[in-house]
C-alpha positions in Angstrom: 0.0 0.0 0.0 1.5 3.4 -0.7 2.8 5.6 1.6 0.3 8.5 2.5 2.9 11.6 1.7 2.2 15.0 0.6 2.8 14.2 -3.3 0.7 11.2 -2.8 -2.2 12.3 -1.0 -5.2 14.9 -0.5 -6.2 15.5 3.0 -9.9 16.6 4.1 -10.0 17.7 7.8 -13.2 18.4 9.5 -12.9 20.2 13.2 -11.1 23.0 13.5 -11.1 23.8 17.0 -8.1 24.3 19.3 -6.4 21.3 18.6 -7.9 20.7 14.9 -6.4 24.2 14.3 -3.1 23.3 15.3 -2.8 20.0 13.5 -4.4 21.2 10.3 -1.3 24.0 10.1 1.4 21.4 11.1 -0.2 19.3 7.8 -0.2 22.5 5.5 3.3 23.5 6.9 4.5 20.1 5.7 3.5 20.3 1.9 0.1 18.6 2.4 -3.0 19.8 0.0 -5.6 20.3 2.5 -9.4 20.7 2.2 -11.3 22.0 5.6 -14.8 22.1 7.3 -15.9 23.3 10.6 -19.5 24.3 11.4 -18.3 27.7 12.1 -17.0 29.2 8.0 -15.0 31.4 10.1 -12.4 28.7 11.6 -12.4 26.9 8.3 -12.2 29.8 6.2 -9.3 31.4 8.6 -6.9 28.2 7.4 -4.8 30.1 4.8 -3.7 27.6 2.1 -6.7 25.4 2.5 -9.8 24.8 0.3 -13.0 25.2 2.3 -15.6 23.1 1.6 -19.3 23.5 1.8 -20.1 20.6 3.9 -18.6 17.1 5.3 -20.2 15.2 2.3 -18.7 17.2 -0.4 -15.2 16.9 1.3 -15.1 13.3 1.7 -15.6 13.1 -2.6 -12.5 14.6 -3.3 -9.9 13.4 -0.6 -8.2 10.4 0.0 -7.8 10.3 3.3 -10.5 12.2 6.1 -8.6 13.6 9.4 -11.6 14.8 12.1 -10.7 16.0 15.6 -14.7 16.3 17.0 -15.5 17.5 20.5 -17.6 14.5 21.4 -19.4 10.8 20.5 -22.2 12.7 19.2 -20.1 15.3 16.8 -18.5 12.4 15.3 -21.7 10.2 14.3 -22.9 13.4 12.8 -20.2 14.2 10.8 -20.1 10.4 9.3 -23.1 9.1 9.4 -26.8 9.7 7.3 -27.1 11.2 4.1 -24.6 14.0 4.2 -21.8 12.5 6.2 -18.7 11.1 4.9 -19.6 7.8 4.0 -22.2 9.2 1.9 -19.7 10.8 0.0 -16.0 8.7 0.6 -15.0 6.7 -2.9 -14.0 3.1 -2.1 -10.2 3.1 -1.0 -10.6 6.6 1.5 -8.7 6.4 4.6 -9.9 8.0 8.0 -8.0 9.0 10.4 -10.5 9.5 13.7 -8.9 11.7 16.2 -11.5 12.6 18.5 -11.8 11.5 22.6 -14.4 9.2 22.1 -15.8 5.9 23.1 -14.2 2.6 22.1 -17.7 1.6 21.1 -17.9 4.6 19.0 -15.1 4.2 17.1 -15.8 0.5 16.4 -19.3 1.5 15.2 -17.2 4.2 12.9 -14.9 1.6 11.6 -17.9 -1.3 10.5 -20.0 1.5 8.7 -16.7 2.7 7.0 -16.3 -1.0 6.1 -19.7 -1.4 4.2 -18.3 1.4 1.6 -14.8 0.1 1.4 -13.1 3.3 4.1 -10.7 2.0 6.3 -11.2 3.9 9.7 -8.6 4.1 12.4 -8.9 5.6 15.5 -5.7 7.8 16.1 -6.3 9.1 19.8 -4.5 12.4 20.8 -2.7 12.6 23.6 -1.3 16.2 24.3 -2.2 20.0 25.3 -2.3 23.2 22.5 1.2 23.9 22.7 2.5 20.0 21.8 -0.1 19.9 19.1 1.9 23.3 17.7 5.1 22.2 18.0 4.5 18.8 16.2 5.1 17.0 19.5 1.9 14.9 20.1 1.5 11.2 21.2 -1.1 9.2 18.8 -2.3 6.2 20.5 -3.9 4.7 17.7 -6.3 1.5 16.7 -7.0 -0.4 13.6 -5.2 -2.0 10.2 -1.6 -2.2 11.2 -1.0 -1.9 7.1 -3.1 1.7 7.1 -1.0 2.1 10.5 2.0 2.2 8.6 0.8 3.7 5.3 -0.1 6.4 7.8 3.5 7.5 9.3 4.1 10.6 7.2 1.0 12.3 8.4 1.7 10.8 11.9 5.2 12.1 11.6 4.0 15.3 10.8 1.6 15.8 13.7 3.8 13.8 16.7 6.6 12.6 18.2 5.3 9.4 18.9 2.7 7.1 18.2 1.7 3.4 18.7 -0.4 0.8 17.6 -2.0 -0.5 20.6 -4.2 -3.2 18.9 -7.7 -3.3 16.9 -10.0 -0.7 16.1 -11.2 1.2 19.4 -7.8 0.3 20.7 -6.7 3.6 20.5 -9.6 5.6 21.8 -9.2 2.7 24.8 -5.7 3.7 25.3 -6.7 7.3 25.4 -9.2 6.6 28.2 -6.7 5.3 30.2 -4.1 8.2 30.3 -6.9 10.3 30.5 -7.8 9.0 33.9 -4.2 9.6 35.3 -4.2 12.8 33.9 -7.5 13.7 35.4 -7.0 11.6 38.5 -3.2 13.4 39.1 -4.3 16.7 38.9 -6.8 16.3 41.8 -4.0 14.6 43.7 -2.1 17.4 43.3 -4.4 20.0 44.1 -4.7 18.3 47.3 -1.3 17.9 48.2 -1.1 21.7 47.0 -3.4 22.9 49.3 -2.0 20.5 52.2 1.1 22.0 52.3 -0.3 26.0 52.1 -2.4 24.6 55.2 0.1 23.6 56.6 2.0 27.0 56.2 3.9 26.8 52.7 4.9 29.2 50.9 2.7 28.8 47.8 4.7 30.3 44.9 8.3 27.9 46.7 5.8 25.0 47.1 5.1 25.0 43.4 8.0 26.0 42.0 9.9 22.7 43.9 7.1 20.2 43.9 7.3 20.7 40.0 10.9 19.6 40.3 10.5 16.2 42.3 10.2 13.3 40.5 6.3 12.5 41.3 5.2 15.1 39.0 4.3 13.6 35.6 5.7 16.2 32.2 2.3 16.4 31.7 1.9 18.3 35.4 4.2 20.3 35.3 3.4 23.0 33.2 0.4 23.3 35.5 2.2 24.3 38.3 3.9 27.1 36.5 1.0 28.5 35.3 -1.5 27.9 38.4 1.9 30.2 40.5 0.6 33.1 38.8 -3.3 32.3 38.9 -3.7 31.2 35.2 -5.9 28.8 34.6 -6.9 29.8 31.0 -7.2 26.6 28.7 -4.8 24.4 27.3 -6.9 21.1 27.9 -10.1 22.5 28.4 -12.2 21.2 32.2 -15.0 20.7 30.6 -13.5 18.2 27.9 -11.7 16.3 31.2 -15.0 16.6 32.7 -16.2 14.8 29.5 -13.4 12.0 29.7 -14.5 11.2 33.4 -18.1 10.9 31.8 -16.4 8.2 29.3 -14.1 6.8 31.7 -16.5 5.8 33.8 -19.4 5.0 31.9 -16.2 2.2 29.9 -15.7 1.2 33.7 -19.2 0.3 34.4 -19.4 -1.3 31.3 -16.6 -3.8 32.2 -18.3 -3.6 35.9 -15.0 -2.0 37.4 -15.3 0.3 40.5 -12.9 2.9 40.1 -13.3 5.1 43.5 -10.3 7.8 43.0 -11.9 8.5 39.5 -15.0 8.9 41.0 -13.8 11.0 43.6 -11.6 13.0 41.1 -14.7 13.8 38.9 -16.8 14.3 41.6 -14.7 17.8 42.0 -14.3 18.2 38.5 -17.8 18.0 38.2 -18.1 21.0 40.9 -15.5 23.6 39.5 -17.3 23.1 36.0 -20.8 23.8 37.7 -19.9 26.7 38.9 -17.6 28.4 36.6 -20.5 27.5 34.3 -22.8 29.5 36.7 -20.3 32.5 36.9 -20.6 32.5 32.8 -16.9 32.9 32.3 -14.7 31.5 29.5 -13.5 28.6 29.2 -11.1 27.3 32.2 -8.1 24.7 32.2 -8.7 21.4 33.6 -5.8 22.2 36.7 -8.5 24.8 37.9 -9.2 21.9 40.0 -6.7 23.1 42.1 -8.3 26.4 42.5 -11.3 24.6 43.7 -9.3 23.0 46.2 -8.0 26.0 47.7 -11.5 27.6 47.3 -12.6 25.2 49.8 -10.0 25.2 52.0 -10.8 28.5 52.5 -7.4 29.9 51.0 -8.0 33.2 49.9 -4.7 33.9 47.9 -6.2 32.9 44.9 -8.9 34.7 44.3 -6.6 37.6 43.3 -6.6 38.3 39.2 -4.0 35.8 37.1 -0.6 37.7 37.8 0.9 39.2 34.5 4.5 40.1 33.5 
């Protein structure tokens, strides 16, 4: 099967959001001939060097290989399925790339209809905040036809610094679930061992600066600290998109009829801080605002004060 490079291949990429936005540039940037949608024209039409198209059907005719990266389960079946999706309009042969935080179930539902028409669909789970997706740095945990797998690499190669086959299709969006849970499930555990040492009289802008040097802070963590020193929570991973992977994570627990009690706990103040940042009708917030929350409760006042600028 031939290689999927930039003289070999048309791309259509559908979600241009925060991290569609990135990896759509990082795939213009490296020679590919890209044709966009996104509900909103302006996103899509805001992708210089790109072709927009009028809708998901009409894209899927005339690419050979569909990237999406969809906000949730239900996006996704919209964008594929029923008259104007793309299997209505994908030629035999098409190749989708699914990267979307969805459920395993989904993406094996996406992968049979894509089979009926001849579209091999893999599910190419992201793994990584705003700023890896720019610098071309992602992890792809990915699921699916090890041949398309490896047909795949340039545009993987492209987009990340690594990426894996974990197994069959919904493999990938598995995998994702998992790191999503010690993501979601560390930052709580940090916010709590945060706020356990300002208790307990700690300096808060030393405490984070040298918990972020020990070794129990994952890379993905780090960065967190950093920005949560000076108040500034604004989004890289979104809370309500974590809040979204708890729902998943838990509801692929139950299926397997797995208690999973930290999770549980974990989404539980998730769940709060989304509640009532949505109440306060602000923007959108970062998933470590967690540890806001935390502190909020604690009754630390400190941070209540306005995100510190240089």
């Amino acid at each position: 099967m031939k290689r999927l490079t930039a003289d070999q291949v048309k791309i259509g990429f559908i979600g241009l959001g925060n991290m569609g936005s990135r990896i759509a540039r990082r795939l213009l940037d490296h020679g590919y001939r890209l044709s966009v949608y996104d509900r909103d024209l302006a996103k899509a039409s805001g992708e210089q060097g790109s072709v927009v198209a009028k809708d998901t059907r009409e894209l899927a005719r005339n690419v050979d290989v569909v990237l999406s990266c969809l906000s949730n389960d239900e996006a996704v079946r919209s964008v594929y399925t029923g008259p104007e999706g793309v299997f209505a309009g994908a030629r035999s042969g098409t190749i989708v790339l699914e990267m979307s935080t969805i459920s395993p179930d989904t993406s094996r539902e996406l992968h049979r209809l894509g089979a009926k028409g001849g579209v091999d669909v893999l599910d190419v789970a992201i793994s990584g905040s705003t700023p890896a997706a720019e610098q071309g740095i992602l992890t792809l945990l990915v699921g699916g036809n090890p041949e398309i797998f490896r047909a795949a690499e340039p545009i993987f190669q492209a987009v990340a610094k690594r990426y894996f086959l974990l197994g069959g299709s919904g493999s990938g969006t598995a995998m994702k679930l998992v790191v999503n849970t010690l993501l979601g499930v560390g930052m709580q555990a940090i916010a709590e061992a945060v706020v356990l040492g300002e208790k307990a009289g700690l300096d808060r802008e030393r405490l984070l600066e040298v918990l972020s040097q020990t070794a129990v802070i994952a890379p993905a963590h780090v960065g967190k600290l950093a920005r949560a020193a000076l108040n500034d929570y604004s989004p890289q991973f979104p809370l309500r998109l974590m809040n979204k992977d708890f729902q998943l994570i838990l509801a692929a627990a139950a299926q397997e009829h797995l208690h999973m009690p930290v999770t549980e706990a974990a989404f539980y103040v998730n769940a709060d801080e989304l509640a009532n940042h949505e109440l306060a009708q602000n923007d959108d917030e970062d998933f470590s605002a967690v540890l806001r929350r935390m502190e909020e409760v604690a009754g630390i006042a400190a941070i209540h004060s306005e995100p510190v600028t240089s």
